[in-house]
N, C-alpha and C positions, 0 to 999 in steps of 0.2 A: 298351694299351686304346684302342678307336678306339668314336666315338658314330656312330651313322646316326640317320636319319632317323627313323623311327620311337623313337630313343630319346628324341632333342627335343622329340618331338611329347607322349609321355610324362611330359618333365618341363614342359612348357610347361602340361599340363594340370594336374599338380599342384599349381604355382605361378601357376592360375590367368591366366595369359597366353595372349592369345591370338597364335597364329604360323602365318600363312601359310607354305605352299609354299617362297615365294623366301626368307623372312624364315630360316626352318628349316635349307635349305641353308647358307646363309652362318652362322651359329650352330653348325653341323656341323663345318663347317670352322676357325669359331673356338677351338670345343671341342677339335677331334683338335688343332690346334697348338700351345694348350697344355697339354693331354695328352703331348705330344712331349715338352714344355719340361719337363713334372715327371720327363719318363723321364730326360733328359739329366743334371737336378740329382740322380737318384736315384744316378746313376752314381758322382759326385765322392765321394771319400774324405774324412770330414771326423772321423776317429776322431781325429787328432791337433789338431782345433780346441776350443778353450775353448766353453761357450755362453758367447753376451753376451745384457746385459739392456740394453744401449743401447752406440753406439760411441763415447762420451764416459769419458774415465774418471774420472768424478766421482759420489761416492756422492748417492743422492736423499736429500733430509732430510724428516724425518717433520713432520706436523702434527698437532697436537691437534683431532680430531674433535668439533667444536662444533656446538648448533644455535644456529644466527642468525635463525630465522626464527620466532617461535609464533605459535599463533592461527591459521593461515593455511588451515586446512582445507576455511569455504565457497568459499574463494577459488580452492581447488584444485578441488574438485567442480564447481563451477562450468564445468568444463571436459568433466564426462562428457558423451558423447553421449547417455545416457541419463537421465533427473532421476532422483536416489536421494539421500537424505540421510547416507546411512553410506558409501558404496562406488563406485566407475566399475561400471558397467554397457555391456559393449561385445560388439557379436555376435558370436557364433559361428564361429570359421573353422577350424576344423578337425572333420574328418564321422567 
């Protein structure tokens, strides 16, 4: 799979960035490289590897799911960018 130009320019729009010319180029090329790199790893045979969930081998131990916190709700909203008493209120980004 290789990106051009035009395809940068496409995702720079959708993710709302903006990219010059020169910026697009070098992003192209960051892109096809590693694009390269995922083809390389698709290659390696990994049917005889275990998955891991970490490279320690030590089981994680669970905790009991507590709230430590009550009450704390104006304290949270207090946070929307928008004033509302029940909920965040935050604009619109996706058309």
């Amino acid at each position: 799979m290789t990106i051009d130009l035009k395809t940068v320019k496409k995702i720079s729009k959708l993710a709302r960035i903006s990219v010059d010319n020169e910026k697009g180029k070098k992003l192209e090329s960051d892109l096809n490289s590693i694009f390269e790199f995922i083809e390389k790893l698709n290659e390696l045979d990994t049917s005889k590897s275990e998955p891991l969930t970490s490279v320690v081998n030590v089981k994680l131990q669970l905790r009991k799911d507590e709230i430590k916190s009550k009450n704390i709700r104006d304290q949270i909203l207090k946070n929307s960018p928008d004033e509302n008493k029940d909920f965040f209120v935050v604009p619109k980004v996706v058309e």
